[in-house]
KEKE-3310 file (N, C-alpha, C; in steps of 0.2 Angstrom, whole numbers, plus 5000, padded with zeros to 4 digits):
npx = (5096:5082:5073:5061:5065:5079:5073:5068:5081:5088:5079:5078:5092:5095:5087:5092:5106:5100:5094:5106:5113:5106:5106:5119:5120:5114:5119:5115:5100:5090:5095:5097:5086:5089:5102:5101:5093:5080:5070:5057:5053:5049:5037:5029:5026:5019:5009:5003:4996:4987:4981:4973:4968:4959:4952:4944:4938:4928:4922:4916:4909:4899:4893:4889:4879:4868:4865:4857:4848:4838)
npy = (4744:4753:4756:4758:4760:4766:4777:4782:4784:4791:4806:4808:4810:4820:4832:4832:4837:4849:4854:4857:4865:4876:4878:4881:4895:4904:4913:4922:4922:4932:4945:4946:4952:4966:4969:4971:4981:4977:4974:4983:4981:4971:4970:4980:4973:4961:4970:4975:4965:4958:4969:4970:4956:4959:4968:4962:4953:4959:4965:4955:4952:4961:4959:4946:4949:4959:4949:4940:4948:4949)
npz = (4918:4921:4934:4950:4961:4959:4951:4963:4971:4966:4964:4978:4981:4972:4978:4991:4988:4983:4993:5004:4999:4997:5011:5012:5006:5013:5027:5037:5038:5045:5043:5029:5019:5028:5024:5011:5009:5005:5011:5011:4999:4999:5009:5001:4990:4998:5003:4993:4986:4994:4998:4983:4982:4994:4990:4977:4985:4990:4980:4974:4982:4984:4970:4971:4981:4973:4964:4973:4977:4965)
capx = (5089:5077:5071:5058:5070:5085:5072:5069:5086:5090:5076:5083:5100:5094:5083:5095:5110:5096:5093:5110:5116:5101:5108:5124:5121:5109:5123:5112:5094:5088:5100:5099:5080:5090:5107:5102:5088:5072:5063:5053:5049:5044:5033:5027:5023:5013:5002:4999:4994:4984:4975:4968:4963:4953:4946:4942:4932:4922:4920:4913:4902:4895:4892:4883:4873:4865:4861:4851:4840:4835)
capy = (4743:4756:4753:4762:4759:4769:4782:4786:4786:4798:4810:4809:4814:4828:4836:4831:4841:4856:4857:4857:4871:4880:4882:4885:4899:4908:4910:4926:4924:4938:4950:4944:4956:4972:4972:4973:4987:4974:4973:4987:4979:4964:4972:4985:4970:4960:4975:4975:4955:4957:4976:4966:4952:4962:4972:4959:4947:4967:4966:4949:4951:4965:4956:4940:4953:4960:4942:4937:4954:4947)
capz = (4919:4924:4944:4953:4965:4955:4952:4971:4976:4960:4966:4983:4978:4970:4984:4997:4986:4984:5000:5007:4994:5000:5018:5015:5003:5019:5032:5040:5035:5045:5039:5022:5018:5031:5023:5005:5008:5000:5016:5011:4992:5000:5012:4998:4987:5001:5003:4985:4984:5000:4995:4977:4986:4997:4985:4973:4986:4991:4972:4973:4988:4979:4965:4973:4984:4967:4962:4978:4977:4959)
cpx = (5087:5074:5069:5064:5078:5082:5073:5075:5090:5087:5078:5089:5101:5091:5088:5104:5106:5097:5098:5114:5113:5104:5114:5125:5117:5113:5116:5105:5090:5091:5099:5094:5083:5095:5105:5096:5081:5067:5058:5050:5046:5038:5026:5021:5017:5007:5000:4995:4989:4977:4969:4963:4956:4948:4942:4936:4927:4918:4914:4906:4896:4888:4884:4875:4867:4860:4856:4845:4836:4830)
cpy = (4748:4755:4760:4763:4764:4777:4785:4788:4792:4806:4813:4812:4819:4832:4838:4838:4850:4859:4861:4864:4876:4884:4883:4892:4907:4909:4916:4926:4930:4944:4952:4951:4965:4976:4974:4978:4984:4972:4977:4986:4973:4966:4976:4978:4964:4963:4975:4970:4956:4962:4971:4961:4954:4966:4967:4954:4954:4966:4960:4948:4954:4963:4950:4943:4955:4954:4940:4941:4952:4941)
cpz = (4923:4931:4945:4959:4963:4955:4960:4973:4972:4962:4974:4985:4977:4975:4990:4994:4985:4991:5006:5003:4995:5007:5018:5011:5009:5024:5037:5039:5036:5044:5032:5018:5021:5028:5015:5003:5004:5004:5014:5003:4995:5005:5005:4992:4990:5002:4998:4983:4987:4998:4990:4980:4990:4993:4979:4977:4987:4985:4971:4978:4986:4973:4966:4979:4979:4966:4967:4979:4971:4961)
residu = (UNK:UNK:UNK:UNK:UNK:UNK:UNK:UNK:UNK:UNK:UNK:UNK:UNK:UNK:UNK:UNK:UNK:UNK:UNK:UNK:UNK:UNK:UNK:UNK:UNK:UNK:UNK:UNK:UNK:UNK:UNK:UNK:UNK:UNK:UNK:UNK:UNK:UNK:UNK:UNK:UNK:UNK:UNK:UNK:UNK:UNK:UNK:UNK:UNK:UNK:UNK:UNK:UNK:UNK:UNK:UNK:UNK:UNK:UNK:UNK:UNK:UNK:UNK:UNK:UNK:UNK:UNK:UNK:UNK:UNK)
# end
């Protein structure tokens, strides 16, 4: 028989088994971005997410600026 009660504890099992497979796969977290040389893609890739957004609400401001002078 099916039990919401069966669920929960199924769902729990699995999170609690992610979770733990998680930390032990991380022994140095801050290391982890120095030693494999991809600090500098994840930094490279923040300014490129950030840049757009910025430029896209500029674009936006722009935009709704035009429509208020109408």
């Amino acid at each position: 028989m099916f039990t919401f009660r069966r669920c929960g504890l199924l769902v729990f099992m699995s999170m609690l088994s992610v979770t733990l497979f998680g930390q032990a796969a991380a022994t140095e977290p801050e290391n982890m971005f120095t030693a494999n040389g991809k600090l500098g893609v994840v930094i490279a890739v923040l300014v490129t997410i950030l840049a757009g957004l910025f430029l896209y609400l500029i674009s936006l401001d722009k935009k709704i600026s035009r429509l208020e002078k109408k």
